[in-house]
C-alpha positions as CSV (number, residue, x, y, z in Angstrom):
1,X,-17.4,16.8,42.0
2,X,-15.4,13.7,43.2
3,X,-14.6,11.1,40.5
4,X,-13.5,8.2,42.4
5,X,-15.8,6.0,43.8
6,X,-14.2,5.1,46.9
7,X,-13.1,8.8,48.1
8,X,-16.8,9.9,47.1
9,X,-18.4,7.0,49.3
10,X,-15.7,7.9,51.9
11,X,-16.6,11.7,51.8
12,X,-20.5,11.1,51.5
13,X,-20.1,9.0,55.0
14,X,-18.0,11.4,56.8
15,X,-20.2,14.2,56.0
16,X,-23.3,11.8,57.1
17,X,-21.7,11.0,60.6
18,X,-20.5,14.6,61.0
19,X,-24.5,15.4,60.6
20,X,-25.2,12.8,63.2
21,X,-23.1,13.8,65.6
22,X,-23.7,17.4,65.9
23,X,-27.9,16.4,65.7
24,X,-27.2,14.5,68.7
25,X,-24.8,17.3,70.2
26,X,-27.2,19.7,69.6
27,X,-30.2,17.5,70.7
28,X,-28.3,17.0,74.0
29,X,-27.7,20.2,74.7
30,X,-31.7,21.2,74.0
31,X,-32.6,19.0,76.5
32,X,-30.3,20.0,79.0
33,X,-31.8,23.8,78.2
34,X,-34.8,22.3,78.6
35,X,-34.2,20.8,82.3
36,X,-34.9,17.4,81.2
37,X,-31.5,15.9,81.9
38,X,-28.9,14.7,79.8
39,X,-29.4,11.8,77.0
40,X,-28.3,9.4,79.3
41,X,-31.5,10.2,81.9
42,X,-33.2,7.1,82.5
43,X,-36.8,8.4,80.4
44,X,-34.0,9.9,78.0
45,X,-31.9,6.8,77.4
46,X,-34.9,4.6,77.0
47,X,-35.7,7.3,73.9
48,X,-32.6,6.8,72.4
49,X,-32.2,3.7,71.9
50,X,-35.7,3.9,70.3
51,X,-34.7,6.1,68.0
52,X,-31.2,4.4,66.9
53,X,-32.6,1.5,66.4
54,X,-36.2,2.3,64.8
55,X,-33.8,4.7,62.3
56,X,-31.4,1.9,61.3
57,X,-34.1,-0.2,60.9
58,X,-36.3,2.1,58.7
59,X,-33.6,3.1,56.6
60,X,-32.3,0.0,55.9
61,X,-36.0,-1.2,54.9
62,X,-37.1,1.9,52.9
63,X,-34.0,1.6,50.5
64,X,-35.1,-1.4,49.6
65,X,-38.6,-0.5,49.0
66,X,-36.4,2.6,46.8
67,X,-33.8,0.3,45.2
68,X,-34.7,-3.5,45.2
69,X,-32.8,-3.8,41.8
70,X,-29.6,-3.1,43.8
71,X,-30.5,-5.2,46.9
72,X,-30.8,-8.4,44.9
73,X,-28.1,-7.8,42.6
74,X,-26.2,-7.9,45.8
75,X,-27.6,-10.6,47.8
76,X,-27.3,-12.9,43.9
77,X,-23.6,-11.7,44.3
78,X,-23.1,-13.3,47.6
79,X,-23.5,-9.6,49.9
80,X,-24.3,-10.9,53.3
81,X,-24.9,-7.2,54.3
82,X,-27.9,-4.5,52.8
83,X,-26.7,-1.8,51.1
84,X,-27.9,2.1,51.0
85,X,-29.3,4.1,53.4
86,X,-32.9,6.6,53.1
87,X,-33.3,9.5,55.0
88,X,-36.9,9.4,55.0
89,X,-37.0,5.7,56.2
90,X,-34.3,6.8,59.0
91,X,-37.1,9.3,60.5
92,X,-40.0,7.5,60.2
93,X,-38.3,4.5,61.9
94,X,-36.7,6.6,64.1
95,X,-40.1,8.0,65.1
96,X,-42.0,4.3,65.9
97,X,-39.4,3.4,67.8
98,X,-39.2,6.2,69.7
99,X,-43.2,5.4,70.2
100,X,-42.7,2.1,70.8
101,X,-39.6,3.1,73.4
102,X,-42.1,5.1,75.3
103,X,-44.7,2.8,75.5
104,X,-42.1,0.1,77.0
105,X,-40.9,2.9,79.9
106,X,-44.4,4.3,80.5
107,X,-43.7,7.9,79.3
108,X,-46.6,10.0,78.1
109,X,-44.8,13.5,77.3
110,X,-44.0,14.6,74.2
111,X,-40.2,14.0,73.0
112,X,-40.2,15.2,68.9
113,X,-39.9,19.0,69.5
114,X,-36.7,19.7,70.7
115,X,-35.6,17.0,67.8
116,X,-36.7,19.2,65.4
117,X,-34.1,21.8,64.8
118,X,-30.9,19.3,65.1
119,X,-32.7,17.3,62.5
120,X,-32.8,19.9,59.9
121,X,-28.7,20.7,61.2
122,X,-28.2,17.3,60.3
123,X,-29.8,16.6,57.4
124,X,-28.1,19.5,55.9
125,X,-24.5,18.5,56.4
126,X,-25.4,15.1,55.2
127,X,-26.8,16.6,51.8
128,X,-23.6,18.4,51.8
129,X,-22.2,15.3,51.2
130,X,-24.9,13.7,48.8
131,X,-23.7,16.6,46.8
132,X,-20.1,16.3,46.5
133,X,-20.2,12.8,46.0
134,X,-22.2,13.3,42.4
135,X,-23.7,10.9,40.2
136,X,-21.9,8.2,43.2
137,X,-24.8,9.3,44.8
138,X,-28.5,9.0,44.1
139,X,-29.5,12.5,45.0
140,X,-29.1,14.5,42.0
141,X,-31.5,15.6,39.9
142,X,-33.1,15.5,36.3
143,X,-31.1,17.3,33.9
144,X,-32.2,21.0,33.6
145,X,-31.3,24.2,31.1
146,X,-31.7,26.0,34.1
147,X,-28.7,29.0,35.0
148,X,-27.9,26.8,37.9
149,X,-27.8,23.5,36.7
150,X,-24.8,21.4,38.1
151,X,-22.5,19.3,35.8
152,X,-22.0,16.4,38.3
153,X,-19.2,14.8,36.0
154,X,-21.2,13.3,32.9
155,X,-21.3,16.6,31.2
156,X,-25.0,17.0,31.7
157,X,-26.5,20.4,34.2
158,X,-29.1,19.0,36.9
159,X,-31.0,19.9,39.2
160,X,-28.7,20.4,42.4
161,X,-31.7,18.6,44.3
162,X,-29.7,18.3,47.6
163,X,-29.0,22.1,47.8
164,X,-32.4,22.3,47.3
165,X,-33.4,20.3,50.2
166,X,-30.7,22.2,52.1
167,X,-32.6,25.4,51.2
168,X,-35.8,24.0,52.6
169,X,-35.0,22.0,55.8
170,X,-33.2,24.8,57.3
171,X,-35.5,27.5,57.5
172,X,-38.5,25.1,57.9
173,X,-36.2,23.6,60.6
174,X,-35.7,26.9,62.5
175,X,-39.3,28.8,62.3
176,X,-40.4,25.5,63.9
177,X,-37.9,25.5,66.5
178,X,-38.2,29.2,67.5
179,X,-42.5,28.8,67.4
180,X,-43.7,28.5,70.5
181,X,-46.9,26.2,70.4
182,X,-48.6,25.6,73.3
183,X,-49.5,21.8,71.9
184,X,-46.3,19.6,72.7
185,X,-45.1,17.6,70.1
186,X,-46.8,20.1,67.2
187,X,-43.6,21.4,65.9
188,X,-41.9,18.2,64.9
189,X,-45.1,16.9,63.3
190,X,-45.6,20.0,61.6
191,X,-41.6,19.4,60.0
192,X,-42.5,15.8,59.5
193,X,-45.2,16.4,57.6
194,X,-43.8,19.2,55.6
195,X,-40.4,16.8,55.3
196,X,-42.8,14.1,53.7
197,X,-44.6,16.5,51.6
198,X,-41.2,18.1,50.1
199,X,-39.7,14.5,49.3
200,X,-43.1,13.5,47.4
201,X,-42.8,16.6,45.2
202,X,-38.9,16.9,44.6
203,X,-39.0,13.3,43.9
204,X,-40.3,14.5,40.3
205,X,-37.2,16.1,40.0
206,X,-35.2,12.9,40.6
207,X,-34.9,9.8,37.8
208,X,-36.8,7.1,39.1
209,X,-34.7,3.9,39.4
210,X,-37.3,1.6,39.7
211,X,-41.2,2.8,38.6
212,X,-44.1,1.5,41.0
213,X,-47.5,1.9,40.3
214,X,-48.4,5.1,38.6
215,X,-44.8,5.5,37.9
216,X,-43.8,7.2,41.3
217,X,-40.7,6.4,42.8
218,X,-40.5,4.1,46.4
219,X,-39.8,7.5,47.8
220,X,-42.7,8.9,47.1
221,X,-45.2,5.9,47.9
222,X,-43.5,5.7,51.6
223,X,-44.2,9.2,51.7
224,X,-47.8,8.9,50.6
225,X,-48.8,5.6,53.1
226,X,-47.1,7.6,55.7
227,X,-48.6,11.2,55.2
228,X,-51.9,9.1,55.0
229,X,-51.3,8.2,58.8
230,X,-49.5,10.8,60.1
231,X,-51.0,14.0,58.5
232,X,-54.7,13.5,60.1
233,X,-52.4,13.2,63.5
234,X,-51.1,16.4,62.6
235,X,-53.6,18.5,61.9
236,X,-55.3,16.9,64.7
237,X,-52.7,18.4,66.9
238,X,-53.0,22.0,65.4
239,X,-56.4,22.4,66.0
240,X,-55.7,22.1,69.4
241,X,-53.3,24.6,69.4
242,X,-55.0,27.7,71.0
């Protein structure tokens, strides 16, 4: 694992970015396979602004429902800018402003589908780096005595929660993008939901920086209010399915 602080933040960004830009790479190249022009079509474009900023948006705000004790020790300590970044916040604003971009052009056609696999791409390389930056980074997990416990540079074997998450986005990730439902939109909802429903569970798995009420983490409340939503939509959309 890395010990410095600054080559560990440097190294968990690249390998973020590097995760973005081959999601949006392979995105591109889906919808071109697709025959629904490039990203920079006009009903494309209008999408992708949508997304950018709905996910820069949602993360921003869902790390500080997740970490408020950092946010405020910042802002006392004169931070003009909000620190942290959540994943989950990054796809669920991602995903209203995709709606909301759609709404504003006039498009009725599904978009989330041919998201789905360069999503999971992405988010693995990104936990990639959540991993080797270590206890700089607050994805690890609850120590275990477990034969593959990690030693993330306290002495102490945890749970290797981002290789976890690596192990389940992928394959989730690829069944859904090689199904072929005849309901459009189905398969990203279907990883959505499963996404959300992972992060609630392997949450227990994570120390909780600041307790809400029943003692779950921010996580796992924004995963709750937002399975509550979107999870009737869901299955609402698989019973269609033929």
């Amino acid at each position: 694992m890395i010990a410095d602080t600054a080559t560990a933040a440097w190294v968990h960004s690249a390998f973020a970015w590097a995760g973005m830009a081959l999601g949006a790479a392979m995105w591109r190249a889906t919808l071109k396979h697709q025959q629904r022009g490039g990203a920079l079509a006009p009903g494309n474009f209008g999408v992708l602004v949508g997304l950018l900023m709905g996910a820069a948006l949602g993360n921003k705000l869902v790390f500080l429902i997740e970490r408020p004790d950092v946010v405020q020790a910042m802002w006392r300590g004169g931070a003009l800018t909000l620190p942290g970044q959540s994943i989950v916040g990054g796809l669920l604003g991602g995903l209203i402003g995709v709606e909301i971009a759609k709404k504003l052009t006039g498009q009725t056609r599904s978009t989330g589908d041919a998201m789905v696999w360069p999503i999971a791409v992405g988010l693995a390389i990104g936990r990639v780096g959540c991993f080797l930056a270590g206890l700089h980074d607050d994805t690890y997990g609850l120590p275990t005595r477990a034969p593959w416990g990690v030693d993330f540079g306290d002495g102490i074997p945890r749970h290797p929660t981002q290789l976890y998450e690596i192990a389940v986005v992928l394959p989730l990730g690829l069944a859904l993008h090689r199904a072929r439902f005849a309901t459009p939109g189905l398969a990203f909802k279907l990883f959505l939901s499963g996404y959300l429903l992972w992060r609630f569970f392997i949450e227990f798995l994570k120390p909780v920086p600041v307790a809400w009420p029943l003692g779950l983490s921010g996580i796992q409340w924004t995963c709750v209010v937002a399975l509550a939503v979107y999870l009737p939509l869901t299955l609402r959309a698989a019973r269609r399915t033929p």
